[in-house]
C-alpha positions as CSV (number, residue, x, y, z in Angstrom):
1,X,78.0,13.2,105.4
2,X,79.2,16.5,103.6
3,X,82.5,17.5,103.3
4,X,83.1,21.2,102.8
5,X,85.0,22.5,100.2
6,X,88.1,24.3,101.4
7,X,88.2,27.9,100.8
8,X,90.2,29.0,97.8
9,X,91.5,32.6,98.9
10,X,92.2,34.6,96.1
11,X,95.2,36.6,97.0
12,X,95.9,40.0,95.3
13,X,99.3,40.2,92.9
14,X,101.7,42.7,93.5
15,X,104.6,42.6,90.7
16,X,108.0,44.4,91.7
17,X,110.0,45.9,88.6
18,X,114.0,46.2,89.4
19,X,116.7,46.8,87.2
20,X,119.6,43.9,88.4
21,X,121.4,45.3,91.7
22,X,124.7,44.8,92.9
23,X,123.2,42.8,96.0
24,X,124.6,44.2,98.9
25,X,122.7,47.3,99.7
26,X,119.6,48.2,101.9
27,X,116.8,48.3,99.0
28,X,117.5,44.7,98.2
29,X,117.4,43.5,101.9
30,X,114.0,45.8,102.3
31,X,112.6,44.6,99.0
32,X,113.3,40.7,100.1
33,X,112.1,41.5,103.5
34,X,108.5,42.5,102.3
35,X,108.0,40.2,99.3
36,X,108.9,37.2,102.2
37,X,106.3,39.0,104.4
38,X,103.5,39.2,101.9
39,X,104.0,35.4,101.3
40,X,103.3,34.8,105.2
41,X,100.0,36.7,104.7
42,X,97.0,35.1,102.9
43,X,96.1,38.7,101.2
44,X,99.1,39.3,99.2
45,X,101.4,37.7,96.7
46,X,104.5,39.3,95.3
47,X,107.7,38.5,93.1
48,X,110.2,40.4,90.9
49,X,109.9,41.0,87.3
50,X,114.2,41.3,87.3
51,X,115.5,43.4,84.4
52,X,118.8,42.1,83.4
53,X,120.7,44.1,80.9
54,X,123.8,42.6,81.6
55,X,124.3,45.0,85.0
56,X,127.6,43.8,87.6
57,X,125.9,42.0,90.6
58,X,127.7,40.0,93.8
59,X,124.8,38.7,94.7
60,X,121.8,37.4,94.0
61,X,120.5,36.0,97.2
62,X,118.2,38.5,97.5
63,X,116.4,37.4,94.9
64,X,116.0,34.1,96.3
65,X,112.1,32.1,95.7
66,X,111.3,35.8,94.8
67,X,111.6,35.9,91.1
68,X,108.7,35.7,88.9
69,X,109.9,36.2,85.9
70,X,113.8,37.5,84.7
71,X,114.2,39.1,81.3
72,X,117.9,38.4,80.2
73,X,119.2,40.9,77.2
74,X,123.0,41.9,77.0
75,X,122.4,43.5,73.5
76,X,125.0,46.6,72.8
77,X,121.7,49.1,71.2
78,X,120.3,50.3,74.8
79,X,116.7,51.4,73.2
80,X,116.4,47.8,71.3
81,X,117.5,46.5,74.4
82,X,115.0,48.4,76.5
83,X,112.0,47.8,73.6
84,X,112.7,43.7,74.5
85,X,112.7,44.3,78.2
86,X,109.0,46.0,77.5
87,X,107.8,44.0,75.7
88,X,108.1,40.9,77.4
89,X,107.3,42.6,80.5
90,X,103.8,43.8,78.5
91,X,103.4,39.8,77.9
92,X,104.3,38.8,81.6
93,X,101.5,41.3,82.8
94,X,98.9,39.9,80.4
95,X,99.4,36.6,82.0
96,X,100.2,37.3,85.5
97,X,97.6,39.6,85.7
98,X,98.4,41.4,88.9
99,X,96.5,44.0,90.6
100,X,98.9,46.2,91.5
101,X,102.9,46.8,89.9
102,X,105.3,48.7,92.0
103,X,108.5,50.0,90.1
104,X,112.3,50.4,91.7
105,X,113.3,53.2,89.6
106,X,112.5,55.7,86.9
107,X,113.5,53.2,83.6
108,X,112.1,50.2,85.2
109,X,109.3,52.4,85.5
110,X,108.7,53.9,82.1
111,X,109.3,50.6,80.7
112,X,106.1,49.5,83.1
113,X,103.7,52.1,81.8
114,X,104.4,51.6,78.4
115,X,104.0,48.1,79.1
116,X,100.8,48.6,81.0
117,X,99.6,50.5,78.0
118,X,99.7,48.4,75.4
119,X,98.5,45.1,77.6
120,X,94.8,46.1,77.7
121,X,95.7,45.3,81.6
122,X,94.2,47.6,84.0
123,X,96.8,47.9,87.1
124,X,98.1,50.2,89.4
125,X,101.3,51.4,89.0
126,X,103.3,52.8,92.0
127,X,106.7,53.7,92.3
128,X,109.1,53.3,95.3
129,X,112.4,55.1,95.0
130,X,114.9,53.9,97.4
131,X,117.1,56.7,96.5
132,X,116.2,60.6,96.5
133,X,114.3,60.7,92.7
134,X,117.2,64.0,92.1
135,X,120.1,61.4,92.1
136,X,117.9,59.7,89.6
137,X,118.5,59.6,85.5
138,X,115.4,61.3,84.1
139,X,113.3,61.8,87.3
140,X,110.7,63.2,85.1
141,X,110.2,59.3,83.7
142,X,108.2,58.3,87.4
143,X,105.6,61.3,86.8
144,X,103.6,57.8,85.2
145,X,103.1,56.6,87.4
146,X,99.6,56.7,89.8
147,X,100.6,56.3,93.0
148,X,104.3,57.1,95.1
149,X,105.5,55.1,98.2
150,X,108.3,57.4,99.9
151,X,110.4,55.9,102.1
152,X,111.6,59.4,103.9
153,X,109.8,62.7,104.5
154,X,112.4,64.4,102.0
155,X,111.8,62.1,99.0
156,X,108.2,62.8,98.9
157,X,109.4,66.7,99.0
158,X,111.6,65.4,96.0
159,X,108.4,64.1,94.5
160,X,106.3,67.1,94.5
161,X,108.8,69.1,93.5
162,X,108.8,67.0,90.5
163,X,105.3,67.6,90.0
164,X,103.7,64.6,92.0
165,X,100.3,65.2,93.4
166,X,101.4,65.0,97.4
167,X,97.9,63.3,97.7
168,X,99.0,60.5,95.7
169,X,102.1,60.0,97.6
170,X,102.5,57.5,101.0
171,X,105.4,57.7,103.4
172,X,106.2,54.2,104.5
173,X,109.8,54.8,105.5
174,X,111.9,51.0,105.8
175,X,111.1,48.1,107.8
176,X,113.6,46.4,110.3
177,X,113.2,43.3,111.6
178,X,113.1,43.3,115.9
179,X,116.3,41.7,117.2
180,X,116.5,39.9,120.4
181,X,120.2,40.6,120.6
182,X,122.1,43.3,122.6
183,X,125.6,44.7,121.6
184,X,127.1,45.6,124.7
185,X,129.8,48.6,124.8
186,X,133.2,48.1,125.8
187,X,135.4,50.2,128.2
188,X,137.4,51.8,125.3
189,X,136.0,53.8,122.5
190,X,134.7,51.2,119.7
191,X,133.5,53.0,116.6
192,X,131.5,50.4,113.7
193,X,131.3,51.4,109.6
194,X,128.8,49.2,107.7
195,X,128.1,49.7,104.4
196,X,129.9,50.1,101.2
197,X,133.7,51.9,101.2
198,X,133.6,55.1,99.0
199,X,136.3,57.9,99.8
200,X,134.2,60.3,98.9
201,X,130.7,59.7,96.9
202,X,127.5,58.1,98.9
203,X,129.0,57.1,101.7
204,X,132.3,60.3,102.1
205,X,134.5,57.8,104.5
206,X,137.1,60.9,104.0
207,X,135.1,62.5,106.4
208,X,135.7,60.1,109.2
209,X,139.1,59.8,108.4
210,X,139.5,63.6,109.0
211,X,137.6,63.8,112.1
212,X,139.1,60.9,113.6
213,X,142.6,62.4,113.7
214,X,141.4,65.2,115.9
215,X,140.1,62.9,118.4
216,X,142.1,62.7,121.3
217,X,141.3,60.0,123.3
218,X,141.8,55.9,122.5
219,X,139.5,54.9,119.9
220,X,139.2,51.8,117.4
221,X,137.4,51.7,114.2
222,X,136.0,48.2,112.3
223,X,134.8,48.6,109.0
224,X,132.6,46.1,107.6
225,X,131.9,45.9,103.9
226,X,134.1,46.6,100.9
227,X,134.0,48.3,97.3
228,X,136.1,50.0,94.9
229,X,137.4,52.6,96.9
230,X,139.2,49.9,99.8
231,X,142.7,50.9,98.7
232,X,142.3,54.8,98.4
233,X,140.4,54.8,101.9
234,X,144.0,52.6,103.1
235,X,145.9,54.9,101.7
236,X,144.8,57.4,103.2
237,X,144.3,55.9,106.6
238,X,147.7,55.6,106.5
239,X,148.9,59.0,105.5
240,X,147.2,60.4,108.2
241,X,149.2,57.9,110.3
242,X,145.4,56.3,111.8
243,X,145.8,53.1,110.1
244,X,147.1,50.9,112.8
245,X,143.6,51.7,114.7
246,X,141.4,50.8,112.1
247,X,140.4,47.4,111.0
248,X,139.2,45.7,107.6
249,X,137.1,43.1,107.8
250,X,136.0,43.1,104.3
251,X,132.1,42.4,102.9
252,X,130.3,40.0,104.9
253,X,127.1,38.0,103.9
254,X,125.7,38.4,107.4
255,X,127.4,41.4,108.6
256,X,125.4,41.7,112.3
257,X,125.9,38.2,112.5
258,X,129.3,39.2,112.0
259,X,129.8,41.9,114.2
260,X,127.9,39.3,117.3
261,X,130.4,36.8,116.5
262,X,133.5,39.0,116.2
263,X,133.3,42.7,116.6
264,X,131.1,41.7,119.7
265,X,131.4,45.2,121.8
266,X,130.5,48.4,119.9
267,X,130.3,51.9,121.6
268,X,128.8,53.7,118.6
269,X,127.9,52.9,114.5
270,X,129.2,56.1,112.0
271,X,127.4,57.1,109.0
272,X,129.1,59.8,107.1
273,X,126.9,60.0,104.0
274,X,126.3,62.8,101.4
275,X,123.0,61.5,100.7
276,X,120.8,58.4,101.1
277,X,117.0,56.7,101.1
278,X,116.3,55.5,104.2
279,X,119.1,54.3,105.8
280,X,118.4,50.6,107.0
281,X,121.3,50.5,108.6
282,X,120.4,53.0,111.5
283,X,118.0,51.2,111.9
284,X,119.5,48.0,112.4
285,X,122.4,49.2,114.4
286,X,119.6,50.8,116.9
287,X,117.4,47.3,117.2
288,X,120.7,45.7,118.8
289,X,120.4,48.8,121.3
290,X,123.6,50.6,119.6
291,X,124.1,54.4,119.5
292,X,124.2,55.9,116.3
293,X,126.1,58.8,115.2
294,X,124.6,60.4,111.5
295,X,125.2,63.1,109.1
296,X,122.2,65.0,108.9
297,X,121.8,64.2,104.9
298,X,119.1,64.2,102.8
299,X,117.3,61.7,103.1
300,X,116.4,59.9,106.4
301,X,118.8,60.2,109.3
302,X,116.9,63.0,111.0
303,X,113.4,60.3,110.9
304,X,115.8,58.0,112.5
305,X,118.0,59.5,114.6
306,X,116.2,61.0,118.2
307,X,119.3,63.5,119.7
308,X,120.7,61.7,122.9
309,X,118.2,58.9,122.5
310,X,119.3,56.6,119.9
311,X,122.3,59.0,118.7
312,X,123.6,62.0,117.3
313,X,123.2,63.8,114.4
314,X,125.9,66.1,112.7
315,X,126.0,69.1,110.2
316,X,127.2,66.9,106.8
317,X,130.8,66.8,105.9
318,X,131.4,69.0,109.4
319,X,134.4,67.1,110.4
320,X,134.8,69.3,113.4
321,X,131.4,68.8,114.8
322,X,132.0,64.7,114.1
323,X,135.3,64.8,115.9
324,X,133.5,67.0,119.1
325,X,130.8,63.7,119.5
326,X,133.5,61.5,118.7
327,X,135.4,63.2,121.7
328,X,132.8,63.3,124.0
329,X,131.8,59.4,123.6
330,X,135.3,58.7,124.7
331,X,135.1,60.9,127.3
332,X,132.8,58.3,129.7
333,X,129.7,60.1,128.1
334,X,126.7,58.4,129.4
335,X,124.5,56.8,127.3
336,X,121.1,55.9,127.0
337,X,120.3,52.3,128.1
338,X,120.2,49.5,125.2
339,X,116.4,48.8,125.9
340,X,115.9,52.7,125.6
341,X,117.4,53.0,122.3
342,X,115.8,49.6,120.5
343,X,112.3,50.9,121.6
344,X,112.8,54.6,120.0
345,X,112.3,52.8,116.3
346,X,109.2,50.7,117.6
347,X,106.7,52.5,114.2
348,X,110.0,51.1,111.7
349,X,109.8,47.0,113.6
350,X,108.6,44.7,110.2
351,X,105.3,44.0,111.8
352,X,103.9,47.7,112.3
353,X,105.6,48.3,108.9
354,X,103.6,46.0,107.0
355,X,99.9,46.7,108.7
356,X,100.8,50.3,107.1
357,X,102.0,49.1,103.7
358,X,99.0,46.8,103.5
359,X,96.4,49.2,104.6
360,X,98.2,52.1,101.8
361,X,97.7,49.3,99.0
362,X,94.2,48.1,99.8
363,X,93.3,51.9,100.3
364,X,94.5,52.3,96.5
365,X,92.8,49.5,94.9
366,X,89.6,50.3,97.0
367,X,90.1,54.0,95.3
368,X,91.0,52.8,91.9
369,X,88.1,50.7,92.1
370,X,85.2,53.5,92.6
């Protein structure tokens, strides 16, 4: 009797290259997401090379069974400090070997074609900015690299104006995972805030603030998520005499478990941002069928965000125009039903997501192969 030999599937190694987060925002939730989808697969295998110069992080779950390998160097001379970080990366490629290394950001990335250099290794390197490449120190430093995934329309504009070959650039935009949960709206306006709590900056919760003391009906505002700016946003919330509507609930490791649990009824998620990536959390907040109101910032919102389908999008920092929608949500505007909404993201759901991202990095290494 024979006995076959199992099949030993070779699977193709993709390295990630991060600087240490703060672990709390939407590229570390993405980045997770896919590395724990390539795992599921029998084509792909991925893990972080973590560069940790000594950064402030408040979390680390993210990189949970994801780490390959994590250079640790709190030296006080930044270019020794950087040499050490390439060099052992240069030493992790020669014996990891993997077929294709996708950088986080423009250090992390000339760091990885120096290293690629020098380790006789021959890779593809790829970069995937979760931020637009101009908010970037040194932009010029991803120019490297071979190949771009953009995850918004407008950072692939970023890229060629940088002097990126557009052919050599991929919009993948961010996956979301499909939720099987609704958030149903209550009878009064219910406004939600996710994300981190900057007066002005990223996120301009000043903005809010302002437009919400023009609105004239009954409203409620829960903010979930915290940062250094919590007492100024306060402060403020209470000299504009708003503060008794607005509730804190702080950072929360699970915040739409969260918000299911306690928030419970929403009638509309506000982003007020200056500028972001691709905002995951529209995303999110319209899989659990929820309306989304958006500044129409560079980059992302306006991929998202379909006009009196799955939200509204406002001139940025018009506070006027915010506190008009604001208004007319209060005002027993009807809107579209929560089924209607989830299914207007159906080309962002993880599994449509990854058939792209897979199909872009096989259609590489096929091309880097010829």
């Amino acid at each position: 009797m024979l006995i076959k030999k199992k099949e030993v599937i070779n699977k193709k190694k993709i390295l990630l290259v991060t600087d240490l987060l703060i672990g709390r925002g939407g590229m570390e939730n993405v980045t997770s997401q896919v590395i724990s989808a390539f795992k599921k697969g029998e084509e792909f295998e991925a893990g972080f090379f973590v560069i940790n110069s000594g950064e402030t992080t408040h979390s680390k779950s993210w990189l949970d069974n994801a780490v390959l390998f994590e250079s640790v160097c709190k030296l006080r001379n930044k270019k020794l400090k950087n040499v050490i970080h390439t060099l052992r990366l240069l030493f992790f490629i020669r014996k990891y070997k993997p077929e294709h290394i996708i950088t986080l950001n423009t250090i992390p990335n000339l760091m990885a074609s120096r290293a690629i250099k020098y380790s006789a290794h021959k890779t593809i390197l790829s970069t995937w900015m979760h931020l637009p490449p101009r908010e970037r120190y040194r932009p010029h430093y991803l120019l490297s690299a071979d190949h771009h995934f953009a995850i918004s329309g407008e950072i692939k504009n970023q890229l060629t104006e940088l002097g990126v070959n557009k052919n050599n650039i991929d919009v993948v935009f961010n996956p979301v995972k499909k939720s099987g949960k609704i958030i149903l709206r209550p009878e009064q306006l219910r406004i939600l805030y996710i994300g981190r709590v900057h007066f002005e900056r990223q996120k301009q919760l000043k903005d809010l603030f302002d437009a919400l003391v023009q609105v004239k009906v009954g409203w409620a505002l829960d903010i979930v998520g915290d940062g250094e700016d919590v007492f100024e946003c306060q402060s403020y919330a209470q000299q504009l005499g708003i503060s008794e509507h607005i509730t804190w609930h702080g950072w929360q490791n699970d915040p739409w478990e969260y918000v299911e649990n306690n928030i419970k009824e929403v009638t509309c998620l506000v982003m007020t941002s200056n500028f972001e990536g691709f905002p995951l959390v529209l995303l999110e907040a319209i899989s659990r069928g929820i309306y989304c109101v958006s500044s129409d910032c560079s980059s992302g919102p306006s991929e998202i965000i379909e006009n009196n389908i799955n939200g509204q999008l406002y001139p940025q920092n018009d506070i006027i125009a915010l506190s008009k929608i604001i208004n007319a949500l209060g005002n027993d505007l009807v809107l579209p039903e929560h089924m209607l909404i989830k299914e207007s993201i159906g080309k962002f759901y993880e599994d449509a997501y990854m058939n792209n991202f897979k199909n872009i990095l096989n259609k590489i290494t096929e091309g880097n192969d010829e």
